[in-house]
DOVO-781249 format. One record per residue (C-alpha): residue number from 1; residue in one letter; z, y, x. Coordinates in pm, 1 decimal, decimal comma, always signed. Layout:
N
resi: NUM resn: A up: Z north: Y east: X .
...
***
This chain:
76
resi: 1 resn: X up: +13217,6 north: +8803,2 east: +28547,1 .
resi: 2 resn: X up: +13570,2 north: +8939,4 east: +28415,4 .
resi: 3 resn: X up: +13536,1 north: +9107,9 east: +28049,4 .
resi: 4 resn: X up: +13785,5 north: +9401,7 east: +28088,4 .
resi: 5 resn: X up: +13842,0 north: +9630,8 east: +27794,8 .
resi: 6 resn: X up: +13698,2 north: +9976,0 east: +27855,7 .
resi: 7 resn: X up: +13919,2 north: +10106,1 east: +27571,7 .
resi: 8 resn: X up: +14217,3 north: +9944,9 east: +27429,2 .
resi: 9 resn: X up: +14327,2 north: +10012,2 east: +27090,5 .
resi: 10 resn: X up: +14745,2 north: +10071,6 east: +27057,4 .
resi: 11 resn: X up: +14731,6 north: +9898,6 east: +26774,5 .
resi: 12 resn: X up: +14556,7 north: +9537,3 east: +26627,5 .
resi: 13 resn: X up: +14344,9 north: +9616,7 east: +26269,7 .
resi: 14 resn: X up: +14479,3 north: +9593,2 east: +25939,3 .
resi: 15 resn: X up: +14326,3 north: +9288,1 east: +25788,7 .
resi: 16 resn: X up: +14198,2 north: +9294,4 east: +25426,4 .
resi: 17 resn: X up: +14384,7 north: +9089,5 east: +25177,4 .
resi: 18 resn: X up: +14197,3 north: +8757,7 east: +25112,1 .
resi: 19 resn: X up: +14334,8 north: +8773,3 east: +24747,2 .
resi: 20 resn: X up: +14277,0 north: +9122,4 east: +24653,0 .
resi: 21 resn: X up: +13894,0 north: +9102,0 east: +24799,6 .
resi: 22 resn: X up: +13844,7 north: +8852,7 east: +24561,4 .
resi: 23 resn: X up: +13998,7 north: +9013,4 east: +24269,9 .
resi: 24 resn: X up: +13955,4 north: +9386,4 east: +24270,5 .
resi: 25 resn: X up: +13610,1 north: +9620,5 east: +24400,1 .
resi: 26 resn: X up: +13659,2 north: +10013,2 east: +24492,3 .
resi: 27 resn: X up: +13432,7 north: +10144,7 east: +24226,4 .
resi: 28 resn: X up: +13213,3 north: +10433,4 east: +24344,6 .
resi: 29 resn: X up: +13466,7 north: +10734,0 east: +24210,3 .
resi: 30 resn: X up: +13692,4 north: +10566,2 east: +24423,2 .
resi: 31 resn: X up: +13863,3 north: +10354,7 east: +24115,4 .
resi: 32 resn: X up: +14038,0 north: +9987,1 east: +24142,5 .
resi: 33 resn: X up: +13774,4 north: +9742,3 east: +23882,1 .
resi: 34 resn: X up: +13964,6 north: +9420,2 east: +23810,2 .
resi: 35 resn: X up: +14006,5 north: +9137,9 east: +23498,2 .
resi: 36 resn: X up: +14208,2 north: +9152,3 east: +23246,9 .
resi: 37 resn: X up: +14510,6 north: +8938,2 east: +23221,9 .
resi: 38 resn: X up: +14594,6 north: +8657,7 east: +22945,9 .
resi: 39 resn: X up: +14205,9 north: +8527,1 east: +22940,8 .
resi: 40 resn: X up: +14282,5 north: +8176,3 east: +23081,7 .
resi: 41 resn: X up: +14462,5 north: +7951,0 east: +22803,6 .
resi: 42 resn: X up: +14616,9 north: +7971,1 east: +22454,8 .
resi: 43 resn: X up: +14297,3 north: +8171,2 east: +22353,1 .
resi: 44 resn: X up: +14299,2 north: +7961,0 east: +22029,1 .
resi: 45 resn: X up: +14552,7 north: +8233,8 east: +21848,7 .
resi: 46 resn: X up: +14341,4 north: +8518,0 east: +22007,9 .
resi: 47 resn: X up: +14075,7 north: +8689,0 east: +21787,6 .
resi: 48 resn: X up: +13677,6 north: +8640,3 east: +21909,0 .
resi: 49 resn: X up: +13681,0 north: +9058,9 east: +21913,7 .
resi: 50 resn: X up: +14022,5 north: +9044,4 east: +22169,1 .
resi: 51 resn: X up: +13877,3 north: +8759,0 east: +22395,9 .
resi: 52 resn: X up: +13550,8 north: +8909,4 east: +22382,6 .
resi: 53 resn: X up: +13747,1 north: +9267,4 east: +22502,2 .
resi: 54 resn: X up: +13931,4 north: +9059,0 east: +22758,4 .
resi: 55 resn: X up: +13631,7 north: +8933,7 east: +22942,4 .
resi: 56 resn: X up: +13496,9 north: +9254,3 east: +23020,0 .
resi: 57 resn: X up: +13622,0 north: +9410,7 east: +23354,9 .
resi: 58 resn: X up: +13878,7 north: +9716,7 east: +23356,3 .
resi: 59 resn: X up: +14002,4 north: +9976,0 east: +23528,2 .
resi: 60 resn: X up: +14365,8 north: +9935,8 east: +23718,5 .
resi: 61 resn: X up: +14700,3 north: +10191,0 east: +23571,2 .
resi: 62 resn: X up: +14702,8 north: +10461,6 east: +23871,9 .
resi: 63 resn: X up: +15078,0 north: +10288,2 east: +23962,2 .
resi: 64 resn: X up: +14906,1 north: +9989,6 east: +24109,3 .
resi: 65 resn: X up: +14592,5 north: +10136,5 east: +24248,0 .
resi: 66 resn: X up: +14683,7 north: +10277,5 east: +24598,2 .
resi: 67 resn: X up: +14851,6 north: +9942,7 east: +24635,7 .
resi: 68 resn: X up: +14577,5 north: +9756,5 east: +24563,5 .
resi: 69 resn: X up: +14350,9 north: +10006,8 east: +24804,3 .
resi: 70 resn: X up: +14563,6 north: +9943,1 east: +25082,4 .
resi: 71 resn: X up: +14526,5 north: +9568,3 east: +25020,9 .
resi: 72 resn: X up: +14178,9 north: +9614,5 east: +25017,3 .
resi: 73 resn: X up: +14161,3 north: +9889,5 east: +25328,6 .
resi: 74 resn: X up: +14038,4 north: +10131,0 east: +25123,8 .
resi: 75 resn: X up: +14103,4 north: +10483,4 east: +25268,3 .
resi: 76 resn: X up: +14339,0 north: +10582,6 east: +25519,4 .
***
């Protein structure tokens, strides 16, 4: 038995960036959550109070957000 498409779509789906899905979530509101940067070496001149800050997760500027979304598939 031949599987024939009943419906063909014009065009393949967008895939979702392997890096981004493992970086970033879509908060509820609709905002980009990611880690801060500068948390992975030379943390020896950084205070306990600034690594602490640096290791909790925050929100992404609104200039890098819809690229990130559309990374992600976020939207239209």
């Amino acid at each position: 038995m031949s599987r024939l498409p009943l419906e063909r779509d014009p065009m393949p789906k967008m895939k979702t960036h392997s890096g981004a899905k493992k970086r970033f979530k879509v908060t509820a509101t609709g905002k980009v959550r990611g880690r801060h940067a500068f948390t992975s070496h030379i943390l020896e001149k950084k205070s306990p109070k600034h690594k602490r800050q640096l290791g909790k997760a925050m929100i992404v500027s609104d200039d890098d957000a819809p690229r990130i979304k559309r990374m992600l598939g976020v939207g239209k």
